[in-house]
MIZASE-117311 format. One record per atom (N, C-alpha, C, O): x, y, z. Coordinates in pm, whole numbers, plus 32768, in hexadecimal, padded with zeros to 4 digits. Example, Ala and Ser with C-alpha at 12.3 -4.5 7.8 and 13.67 -1.06 7.14 Angstrom:
BEGIN
85277DC7830C;84CE7E3E830C;85287EB6830C;85907EB4834E;85057F1F82C4;85577F9682CA;850A80038313;853D80728324;
***
This chain:
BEGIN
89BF71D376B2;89AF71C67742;89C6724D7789;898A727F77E8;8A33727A773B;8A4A730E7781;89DF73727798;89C173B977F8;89A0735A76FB;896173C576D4;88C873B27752;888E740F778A;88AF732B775D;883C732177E6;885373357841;87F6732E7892;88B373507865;88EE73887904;88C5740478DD;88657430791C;88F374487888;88FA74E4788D;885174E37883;881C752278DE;880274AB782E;877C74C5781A;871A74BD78B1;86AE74F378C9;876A746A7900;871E74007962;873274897A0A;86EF74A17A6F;87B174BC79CF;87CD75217A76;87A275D97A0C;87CD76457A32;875775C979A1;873576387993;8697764F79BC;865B76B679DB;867275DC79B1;85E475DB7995;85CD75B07A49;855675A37A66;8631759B7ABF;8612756E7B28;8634762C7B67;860E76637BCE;866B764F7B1B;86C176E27B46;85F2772F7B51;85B977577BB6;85CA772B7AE7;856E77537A9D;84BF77217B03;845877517B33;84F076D07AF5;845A76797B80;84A376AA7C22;845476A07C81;852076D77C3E;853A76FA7CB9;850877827CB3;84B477AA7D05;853277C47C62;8532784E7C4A;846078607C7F;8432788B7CE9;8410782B7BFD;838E78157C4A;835977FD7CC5;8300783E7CFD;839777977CEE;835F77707D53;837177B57DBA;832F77B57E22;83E077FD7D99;83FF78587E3A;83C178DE7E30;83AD79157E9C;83A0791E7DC7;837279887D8C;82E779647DB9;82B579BA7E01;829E78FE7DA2;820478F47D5E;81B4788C7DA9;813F78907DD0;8211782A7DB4;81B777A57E0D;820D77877E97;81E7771D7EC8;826977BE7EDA;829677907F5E;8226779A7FC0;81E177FD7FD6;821F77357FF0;81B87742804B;81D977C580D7;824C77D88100;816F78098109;8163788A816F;8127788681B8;80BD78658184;811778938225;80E278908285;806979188276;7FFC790182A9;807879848241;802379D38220;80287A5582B9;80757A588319;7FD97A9282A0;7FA97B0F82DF;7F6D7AB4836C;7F257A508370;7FAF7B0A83DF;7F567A85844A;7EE07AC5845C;7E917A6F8484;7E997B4F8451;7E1F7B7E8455;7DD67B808408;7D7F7BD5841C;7DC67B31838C;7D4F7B09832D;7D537A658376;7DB37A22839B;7CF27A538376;7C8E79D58384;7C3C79AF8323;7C4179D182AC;7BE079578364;7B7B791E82D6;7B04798E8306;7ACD79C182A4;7ACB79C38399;7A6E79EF8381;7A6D7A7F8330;7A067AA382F8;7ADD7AC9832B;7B307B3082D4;7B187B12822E;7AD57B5481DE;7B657A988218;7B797A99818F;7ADE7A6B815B;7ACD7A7A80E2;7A7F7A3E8199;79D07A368198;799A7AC38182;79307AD48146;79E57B2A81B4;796B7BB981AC;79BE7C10812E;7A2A7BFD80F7;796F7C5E8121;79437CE780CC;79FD7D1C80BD;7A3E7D48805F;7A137D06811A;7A7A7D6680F7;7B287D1F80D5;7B917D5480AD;7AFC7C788102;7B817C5C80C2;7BA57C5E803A;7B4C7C3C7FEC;7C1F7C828006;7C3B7C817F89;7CC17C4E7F61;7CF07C487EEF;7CF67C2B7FD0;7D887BD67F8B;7DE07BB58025;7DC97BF88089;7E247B678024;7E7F7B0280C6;7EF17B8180F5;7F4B7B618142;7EE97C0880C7;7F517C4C80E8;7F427CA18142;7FA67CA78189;7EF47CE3815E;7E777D3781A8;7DFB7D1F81DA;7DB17CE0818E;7DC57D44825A;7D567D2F8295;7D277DB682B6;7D4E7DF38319;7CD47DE28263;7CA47E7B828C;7C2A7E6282ED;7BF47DF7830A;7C147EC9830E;7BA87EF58380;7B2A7F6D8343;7AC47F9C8374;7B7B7F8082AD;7B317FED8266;7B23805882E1;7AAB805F82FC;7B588095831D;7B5680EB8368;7B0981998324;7A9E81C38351;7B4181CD82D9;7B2982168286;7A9A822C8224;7A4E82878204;7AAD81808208;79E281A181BC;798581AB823A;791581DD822D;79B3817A82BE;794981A78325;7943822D835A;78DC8265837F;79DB826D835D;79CE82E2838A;7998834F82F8;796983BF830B;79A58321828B;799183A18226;7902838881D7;78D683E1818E;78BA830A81E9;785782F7818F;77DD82DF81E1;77F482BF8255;777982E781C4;770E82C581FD;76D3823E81C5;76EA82148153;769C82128206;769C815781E4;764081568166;764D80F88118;75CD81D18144;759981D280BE;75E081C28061;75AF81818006;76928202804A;76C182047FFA;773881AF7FF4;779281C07FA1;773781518051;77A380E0806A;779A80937FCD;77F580427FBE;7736809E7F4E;778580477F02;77D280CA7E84;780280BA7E14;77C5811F7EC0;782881867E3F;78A281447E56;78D581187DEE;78F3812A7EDA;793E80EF7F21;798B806F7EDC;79F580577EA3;7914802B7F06;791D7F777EDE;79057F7A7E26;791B7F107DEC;78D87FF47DCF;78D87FDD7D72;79657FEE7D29;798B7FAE7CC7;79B480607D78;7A0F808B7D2B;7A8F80167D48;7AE980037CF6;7A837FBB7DE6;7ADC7F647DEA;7AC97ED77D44;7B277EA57D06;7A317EC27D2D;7A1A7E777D0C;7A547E667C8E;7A937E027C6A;7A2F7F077C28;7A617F017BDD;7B057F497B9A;7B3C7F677B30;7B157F477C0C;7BD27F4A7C0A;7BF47EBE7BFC;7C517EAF7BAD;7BC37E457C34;7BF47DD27C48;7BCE7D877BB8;7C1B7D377B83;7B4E7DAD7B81;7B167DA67AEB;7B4A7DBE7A84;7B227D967A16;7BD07E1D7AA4;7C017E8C7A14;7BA97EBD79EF;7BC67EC37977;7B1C7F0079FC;7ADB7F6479BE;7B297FEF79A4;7B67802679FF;7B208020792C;7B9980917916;7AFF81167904;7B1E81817939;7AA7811778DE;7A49817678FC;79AE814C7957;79598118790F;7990815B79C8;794B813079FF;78A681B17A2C;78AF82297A47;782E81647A26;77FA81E07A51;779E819D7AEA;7770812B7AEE;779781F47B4B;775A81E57BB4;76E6823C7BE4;76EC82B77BEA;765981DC7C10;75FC820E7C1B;75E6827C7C8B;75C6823B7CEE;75E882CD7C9F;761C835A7CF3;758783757D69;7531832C7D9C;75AC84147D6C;751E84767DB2;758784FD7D76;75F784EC7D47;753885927D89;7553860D7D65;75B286237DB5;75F586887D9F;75D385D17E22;765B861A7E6D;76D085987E35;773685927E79;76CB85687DFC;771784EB7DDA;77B5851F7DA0;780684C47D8D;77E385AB7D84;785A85BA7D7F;78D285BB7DF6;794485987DD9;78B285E47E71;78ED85E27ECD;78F085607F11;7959853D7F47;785F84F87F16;788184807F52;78EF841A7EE7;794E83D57F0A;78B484327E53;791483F37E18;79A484057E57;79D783A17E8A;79E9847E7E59;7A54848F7E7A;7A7A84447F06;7ADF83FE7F0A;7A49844E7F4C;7A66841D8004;7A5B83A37FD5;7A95834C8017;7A1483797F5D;79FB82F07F5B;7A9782927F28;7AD082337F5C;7AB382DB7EB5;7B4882CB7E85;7BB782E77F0E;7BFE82957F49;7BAE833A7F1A;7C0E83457F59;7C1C82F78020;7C7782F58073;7BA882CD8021;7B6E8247808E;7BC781C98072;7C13818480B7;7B9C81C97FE7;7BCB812A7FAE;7C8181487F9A;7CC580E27FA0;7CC081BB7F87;7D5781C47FA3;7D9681A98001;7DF981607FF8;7D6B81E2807C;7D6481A18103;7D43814B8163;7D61814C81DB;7CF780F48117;7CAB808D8173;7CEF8021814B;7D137FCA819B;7D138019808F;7D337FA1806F;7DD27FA98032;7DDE7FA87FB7;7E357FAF8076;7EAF7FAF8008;7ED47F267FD8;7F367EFE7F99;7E757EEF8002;7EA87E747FBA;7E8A7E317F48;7EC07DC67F2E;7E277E727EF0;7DEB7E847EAC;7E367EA37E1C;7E2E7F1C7E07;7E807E5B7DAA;7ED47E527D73;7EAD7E9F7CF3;7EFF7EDE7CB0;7E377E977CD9;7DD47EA57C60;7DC87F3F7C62;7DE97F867C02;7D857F7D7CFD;7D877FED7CE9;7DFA807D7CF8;7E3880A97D58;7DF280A07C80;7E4580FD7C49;7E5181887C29;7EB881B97BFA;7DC081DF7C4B;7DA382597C5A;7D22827F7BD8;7D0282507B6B;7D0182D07C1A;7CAD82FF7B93;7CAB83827B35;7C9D83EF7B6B;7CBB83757A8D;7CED83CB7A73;7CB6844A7A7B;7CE984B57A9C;7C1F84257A4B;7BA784A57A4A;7B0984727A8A;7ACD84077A81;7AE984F27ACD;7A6B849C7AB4;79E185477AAC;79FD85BD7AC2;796985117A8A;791C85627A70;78A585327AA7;789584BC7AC5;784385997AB8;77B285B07AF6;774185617A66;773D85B67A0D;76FF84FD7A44;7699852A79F9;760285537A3A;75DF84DF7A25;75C185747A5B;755185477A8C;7574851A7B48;75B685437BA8;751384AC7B24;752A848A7B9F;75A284137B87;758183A37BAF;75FA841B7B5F;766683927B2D;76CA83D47B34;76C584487B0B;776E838F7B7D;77BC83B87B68;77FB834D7AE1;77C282E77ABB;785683747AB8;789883357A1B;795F837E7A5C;799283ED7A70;798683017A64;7A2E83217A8F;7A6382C87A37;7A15826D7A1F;7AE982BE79EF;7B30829579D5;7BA0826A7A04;7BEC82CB7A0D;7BE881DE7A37;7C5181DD7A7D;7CB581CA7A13;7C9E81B5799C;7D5081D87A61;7DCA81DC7A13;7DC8814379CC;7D6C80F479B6;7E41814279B8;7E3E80B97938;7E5980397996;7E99801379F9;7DFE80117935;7DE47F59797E;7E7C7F1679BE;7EE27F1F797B;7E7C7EDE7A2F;7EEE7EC47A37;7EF57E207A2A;7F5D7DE07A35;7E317DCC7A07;7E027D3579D8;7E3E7CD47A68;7E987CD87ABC;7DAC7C6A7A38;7DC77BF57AA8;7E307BAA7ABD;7E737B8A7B1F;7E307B957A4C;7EEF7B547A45;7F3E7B887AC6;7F527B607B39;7F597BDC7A8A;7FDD7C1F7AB4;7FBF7C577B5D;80157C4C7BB5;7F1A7C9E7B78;7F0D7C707C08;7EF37C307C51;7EE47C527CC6;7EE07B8E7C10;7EFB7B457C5D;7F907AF37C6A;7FAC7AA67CC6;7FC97B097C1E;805E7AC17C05;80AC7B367C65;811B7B177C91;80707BCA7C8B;80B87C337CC8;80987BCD7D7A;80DF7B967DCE;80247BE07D67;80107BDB7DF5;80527B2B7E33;804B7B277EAE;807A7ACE7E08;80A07A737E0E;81307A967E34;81607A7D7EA2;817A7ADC7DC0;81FF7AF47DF8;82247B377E59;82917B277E91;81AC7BAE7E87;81CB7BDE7EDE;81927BBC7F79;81A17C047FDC;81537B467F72;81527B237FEB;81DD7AC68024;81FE7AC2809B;82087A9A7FE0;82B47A437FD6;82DB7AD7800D;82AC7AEA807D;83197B337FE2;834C7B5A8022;832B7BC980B3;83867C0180EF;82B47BD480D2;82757BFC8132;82927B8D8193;82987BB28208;82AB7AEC8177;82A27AA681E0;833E7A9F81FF;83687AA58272;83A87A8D816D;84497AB381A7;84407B608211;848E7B868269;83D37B9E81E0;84257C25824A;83C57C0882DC;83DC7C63832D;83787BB98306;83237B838375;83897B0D83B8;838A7B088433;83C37ACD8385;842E7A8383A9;848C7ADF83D6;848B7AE78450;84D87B2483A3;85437B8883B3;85497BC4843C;85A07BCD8491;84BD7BF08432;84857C3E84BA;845C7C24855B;84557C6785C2;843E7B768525;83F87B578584;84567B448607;84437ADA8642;849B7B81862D;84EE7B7786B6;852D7C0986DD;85907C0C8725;84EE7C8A86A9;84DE7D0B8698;84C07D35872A;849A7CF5878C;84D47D89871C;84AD7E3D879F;843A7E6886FA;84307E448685;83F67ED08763;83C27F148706;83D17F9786F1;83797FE886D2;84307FA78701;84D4800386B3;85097FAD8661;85017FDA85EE;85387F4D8664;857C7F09860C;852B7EF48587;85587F028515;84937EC985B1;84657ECC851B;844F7F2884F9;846B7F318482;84147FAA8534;83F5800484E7;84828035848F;8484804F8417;84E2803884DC;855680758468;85697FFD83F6;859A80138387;85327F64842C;85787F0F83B7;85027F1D8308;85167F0A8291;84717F548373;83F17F9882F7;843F7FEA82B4;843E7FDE8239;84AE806E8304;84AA80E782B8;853380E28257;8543812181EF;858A808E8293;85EE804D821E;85D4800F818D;85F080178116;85807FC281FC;85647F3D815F;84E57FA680F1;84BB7F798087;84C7800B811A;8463803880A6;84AE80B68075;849C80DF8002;850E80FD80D7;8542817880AD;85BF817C8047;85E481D77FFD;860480CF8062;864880BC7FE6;862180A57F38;8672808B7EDF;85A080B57F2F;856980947EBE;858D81207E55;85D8817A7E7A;8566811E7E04;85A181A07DAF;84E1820B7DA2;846A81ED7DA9;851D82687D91;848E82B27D94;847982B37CCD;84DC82D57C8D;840882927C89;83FB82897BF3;83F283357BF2;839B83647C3D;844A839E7B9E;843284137B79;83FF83FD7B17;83A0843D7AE8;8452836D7ACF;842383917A10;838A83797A09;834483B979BB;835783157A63;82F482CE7A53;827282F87ADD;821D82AC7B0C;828A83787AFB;8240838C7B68;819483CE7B7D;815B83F87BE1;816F83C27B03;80F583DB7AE6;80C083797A9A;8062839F7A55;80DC830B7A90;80C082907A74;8058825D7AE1;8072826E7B58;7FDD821B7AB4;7F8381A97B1A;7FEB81787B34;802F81B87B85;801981137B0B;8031809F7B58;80A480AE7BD3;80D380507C13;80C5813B7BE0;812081477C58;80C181727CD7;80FA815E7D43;806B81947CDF;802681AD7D3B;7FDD81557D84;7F9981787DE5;7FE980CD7D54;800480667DA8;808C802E7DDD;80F180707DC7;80987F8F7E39;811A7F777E44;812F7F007DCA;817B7EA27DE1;80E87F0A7D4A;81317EBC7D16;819E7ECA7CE6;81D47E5C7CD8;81FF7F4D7CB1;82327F867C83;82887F757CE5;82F57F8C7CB0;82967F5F7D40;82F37F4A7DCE;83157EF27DA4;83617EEA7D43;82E37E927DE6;830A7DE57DCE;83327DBB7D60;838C7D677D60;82FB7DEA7CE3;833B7DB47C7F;83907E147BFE;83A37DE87B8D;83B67E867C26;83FD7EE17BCB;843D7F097C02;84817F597BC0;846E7EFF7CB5;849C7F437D23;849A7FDC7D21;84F2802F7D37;842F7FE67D06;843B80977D09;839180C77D19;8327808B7D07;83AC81377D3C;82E481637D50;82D5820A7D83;833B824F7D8F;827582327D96;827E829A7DAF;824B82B47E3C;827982557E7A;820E82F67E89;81DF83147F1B;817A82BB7F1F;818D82597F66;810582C57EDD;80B882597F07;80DC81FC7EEE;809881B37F35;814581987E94;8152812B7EC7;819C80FF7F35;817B80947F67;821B81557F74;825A815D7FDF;821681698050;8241813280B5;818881C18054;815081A980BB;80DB815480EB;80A481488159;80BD81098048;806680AF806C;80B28001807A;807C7F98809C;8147801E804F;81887FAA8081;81BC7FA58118;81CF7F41815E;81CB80188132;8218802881EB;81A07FC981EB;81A87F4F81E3;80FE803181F9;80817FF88247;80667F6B8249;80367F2C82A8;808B7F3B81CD;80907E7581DC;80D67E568250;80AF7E3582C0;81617E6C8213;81D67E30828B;81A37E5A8301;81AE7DF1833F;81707EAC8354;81747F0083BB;80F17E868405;80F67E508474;80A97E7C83BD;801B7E0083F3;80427D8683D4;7FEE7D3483F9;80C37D40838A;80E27CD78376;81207C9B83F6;81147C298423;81867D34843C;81D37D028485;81A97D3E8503;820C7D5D8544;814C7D578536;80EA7DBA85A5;81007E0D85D4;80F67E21864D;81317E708567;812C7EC6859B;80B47F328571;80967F2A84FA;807C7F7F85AC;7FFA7FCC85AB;801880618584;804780BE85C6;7FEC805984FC;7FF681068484;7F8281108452;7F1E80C9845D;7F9F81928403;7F2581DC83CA;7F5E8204832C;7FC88242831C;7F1881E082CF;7F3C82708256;7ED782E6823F;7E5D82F1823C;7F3F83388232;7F478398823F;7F1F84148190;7F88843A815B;7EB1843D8156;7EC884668109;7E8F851880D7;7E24854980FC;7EEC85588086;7EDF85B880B5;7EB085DD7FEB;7EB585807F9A;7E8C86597FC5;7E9C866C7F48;7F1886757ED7;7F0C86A87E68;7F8286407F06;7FC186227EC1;803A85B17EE3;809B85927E9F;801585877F55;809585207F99;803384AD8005;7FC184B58032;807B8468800C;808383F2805B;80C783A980C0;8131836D80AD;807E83AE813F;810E83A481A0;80CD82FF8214;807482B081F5;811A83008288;80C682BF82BD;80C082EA8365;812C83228379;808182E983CD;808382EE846D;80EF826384AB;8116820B845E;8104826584FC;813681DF851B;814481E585D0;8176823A861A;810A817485E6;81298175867C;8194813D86D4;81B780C786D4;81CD81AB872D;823E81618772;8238819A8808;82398210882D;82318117885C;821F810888FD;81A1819C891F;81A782018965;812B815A88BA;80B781AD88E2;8099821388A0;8025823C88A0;80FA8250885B;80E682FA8839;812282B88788;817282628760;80B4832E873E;80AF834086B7;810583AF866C;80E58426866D;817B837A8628;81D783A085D2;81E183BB8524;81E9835C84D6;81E0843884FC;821984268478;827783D08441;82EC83CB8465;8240838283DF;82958341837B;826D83088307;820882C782EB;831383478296;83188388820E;8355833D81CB;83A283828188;836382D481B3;83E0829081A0;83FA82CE810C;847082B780F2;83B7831A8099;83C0832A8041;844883A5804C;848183D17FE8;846483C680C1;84C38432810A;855F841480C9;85B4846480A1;8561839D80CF;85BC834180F2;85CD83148041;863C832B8010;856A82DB7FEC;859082A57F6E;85C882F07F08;859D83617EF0;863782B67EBD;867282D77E8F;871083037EAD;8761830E7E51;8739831E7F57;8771833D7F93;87BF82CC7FDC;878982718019;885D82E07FCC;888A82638009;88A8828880B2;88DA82E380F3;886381FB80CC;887281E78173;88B2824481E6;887B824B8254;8937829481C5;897A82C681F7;8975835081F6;89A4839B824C;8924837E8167;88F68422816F;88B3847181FF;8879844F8266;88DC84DC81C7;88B68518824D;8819850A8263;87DE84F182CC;87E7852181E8;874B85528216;86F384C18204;867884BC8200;8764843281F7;870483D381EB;8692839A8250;862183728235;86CC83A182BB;8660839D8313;861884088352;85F383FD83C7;86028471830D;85BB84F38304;853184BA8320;84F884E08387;84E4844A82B6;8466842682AC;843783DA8346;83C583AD8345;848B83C983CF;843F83AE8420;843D842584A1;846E84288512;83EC847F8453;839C84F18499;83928557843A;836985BE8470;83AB856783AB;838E85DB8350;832F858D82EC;830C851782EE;831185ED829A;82DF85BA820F;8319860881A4;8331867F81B9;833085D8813E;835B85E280AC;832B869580A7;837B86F08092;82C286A180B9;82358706809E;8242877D811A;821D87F28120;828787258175;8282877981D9;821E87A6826E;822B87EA82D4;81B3874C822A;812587238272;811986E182E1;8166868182E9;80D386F2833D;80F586B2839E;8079866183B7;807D85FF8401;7FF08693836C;7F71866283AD;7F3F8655831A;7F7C86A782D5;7EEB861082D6;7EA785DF823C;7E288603822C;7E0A86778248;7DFB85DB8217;7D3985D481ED;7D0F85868267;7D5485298292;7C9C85AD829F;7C4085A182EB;7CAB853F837B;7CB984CA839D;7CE485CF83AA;7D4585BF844E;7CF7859B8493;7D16853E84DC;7C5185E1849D;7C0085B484FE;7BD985418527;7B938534858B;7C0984CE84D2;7C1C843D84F5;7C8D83FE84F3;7C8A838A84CA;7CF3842B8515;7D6783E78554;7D89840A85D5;7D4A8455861F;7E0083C785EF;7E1383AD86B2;7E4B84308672;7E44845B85FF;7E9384718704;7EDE84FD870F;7F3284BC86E8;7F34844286FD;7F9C8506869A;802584FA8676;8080850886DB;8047852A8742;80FB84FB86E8;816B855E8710;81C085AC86CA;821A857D8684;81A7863886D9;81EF86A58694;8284870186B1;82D6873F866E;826E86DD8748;82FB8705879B;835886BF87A8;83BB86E587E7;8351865E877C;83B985E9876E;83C685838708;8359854F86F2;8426855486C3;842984EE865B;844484AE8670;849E84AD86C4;8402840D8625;846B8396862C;851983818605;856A832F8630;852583DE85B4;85B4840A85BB;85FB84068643;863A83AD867C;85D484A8866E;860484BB86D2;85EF8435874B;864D84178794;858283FB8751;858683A587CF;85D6831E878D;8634830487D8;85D382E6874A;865F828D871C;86D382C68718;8719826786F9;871B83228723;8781837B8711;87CA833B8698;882C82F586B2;87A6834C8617;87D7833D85AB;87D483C48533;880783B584C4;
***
C-alpha cells in the first residue's frame, strides 16, 4: 500500500511538472490573431513580426532567398542550395541577416556556418540541427513562461517593465564555454539551459518587450547584438547582455541600459531606425 502512495504522488509530481511546463493553458501573445497566424510570416504563438527588415533590405524579386532560408531552418536542412542572380552574395547576406531581426522567435534558426557563390546558386550550410522535437517542446515551454512574466507585469509603469525585461534576462549567465555554438544564438538556450549569449539575450528582451507592449528594435552589428527600446517617446540603448553574468548589485550591472558590451551605439543599417538617444541613458533617467 505504501509502496502506491509513493508510486501514485511520483507519477502526479511528474504529470504536474508537464502540465505546467507544456500543457497549462495561455492566453498567448495578444497581437497574433488568426488573420496573422493565416499569412506568410507566422511561425510560432511567441512573436508577431512585421518582417520589417526583408522590406527595408530586399527587393520583392528576392523575397523568397528570405522565406527560403526561414523555411529551411524550420526543416533542419544542414546544407542547403538557393536559386540566386550574379549579385546574389550580398542579397544573400541582408537576406540572413533580415531573418535575425525580423524573427527572434524563431527557435530552429541558429546561424550559418559557411556559405559560397556557385554559379548562379547560393549553397550555405547552417549550424547543427537543433530538430522538431525539441523546437517544438522549446516553444511550448516557453510560452508558459512568457505568460507567468505577462502576468507579473501586467499592472507595470513602463519603467517598471523595462527594468523587470532587463533583470529577468540580465540574470541569466552569459555561455563562454559554449559561445560559438548554434544553438545559443537563439533563445532556446535561454529558456532551457539558462544561459545564452547576446543574441539570445537580445532576441529574448525583443519577445518580452512585444509580449508586454512595450515597443523595441534589435539591433545588430558585426559582432554583437543589442536591442532599441522605447520610453515616453524617445529611443534608448539596451544591452541586457551588460548585465549577465553579473550579480544585481555590481556596479556596472545596469551599465546595459544606455551602453553596449561593444561599445556601439548604432548597428547595421541605422538608416532605418527611429533616432536614438545618445546624451542621455536609461540609467541615468531611472537614477539607478
Amino acid at each position: 500500500m505504501k509502496k502506491k502512495r509513493v508510486v501514485f504522488y511520483f507519477a502526479l509530481i511528474i504529470f504536474m511538472t508537464i502540465f505546467n511546463f507544456y500543457l497549462r493553458p495561455v492566453k498567448g501573445n495578444p497581437l497574433i490573431d488568426n488573420d496573422y497566424k493565416n499569412s506568410s510570416s507566422y511561425i510560432n504563438n511567441l512573436y508577431k513580426s512585421d518582417e520589417y527588415f526583408k522590406n527595408k533590405l530586399l527587393k520583392e524579386s528576392d523575397y523568397h532567398i528570405y522565406d527560403e532560408i526561414i523555411e529551411n531552418s524550420v526543416n533542419d536542412e544542414y546544407e542547403v542550395t538557393i536559386e540566386c542572380n550574379k549579385e546574389c552574395g550580398d542579397v544573400f547576406s541582408n537576406a540572413y541577416k533580415a531573418v535575425y531581426l525580423d524573427h527572434p522567435e524563431l527557435l530552429s534558426f541558429l546561424g550559418i556556418s559557411s556559405y559560397r557563390k556557385e554559379g548562379t546558386k547560393i549553397v550555405y550550410k547552417n549550424y547543427e540541427s537543433l530538430g522538431k522535437i525539441k523546437s517544438l517542446l522549446g516553444t511550448m515551454r516557453i510560452e508558459r513562461v512568457i505568460d507567468n512574466v505577462r502576468s507579473d507585469t501586467m499592472n507595470m509603469s513602463d519603467k517598471e517593465k523595462i527594468l523587470y525585461v532587463y533583470n529577468y534576462v540580465a540574470s541569466h549567465k552569459y555561455d563562454n564555454f559554449f559561445k560559438l555554438s548554434g544553438v545559443n544564438q537563439s533563445i532556446y538556450s535561454f529558456f532551457t539551459k539558462g544561459s545564452s549569449v547576446c543574441a539570445g539575450f537580445a532576441k529574448v528582451s525583443q519577445i518580452l518587450f512585444q509580449n508586454i507592449g512595450i515597443n523595441s528594435y534589435l539591433v545588430l552589428s558585426s559582432n554583437h547584438m543589442w536591442n532599441y527600446v522605447e520610453y515616453e517617446g524617445k529611443y534608448y540603448i539596451f544591452d541586457a547582455t551588460m548585465g549577465a553574468s553579473l550579480a544585481n548589485n555590481h556596479a556596472m550591472f545596469y551599465d546595459g541600459l544606455g551602453r553596449t558590451t561593444t561599445g556601439a551605439q548604432k548597428g547595421l543599417f541605422s538608416e532605418y531606425y527611429p533616432k536614438i538617444e545618445t546624451k542621455t541613458t536609461l540609467k541615468e533617467i531611472f537614477g539607478i
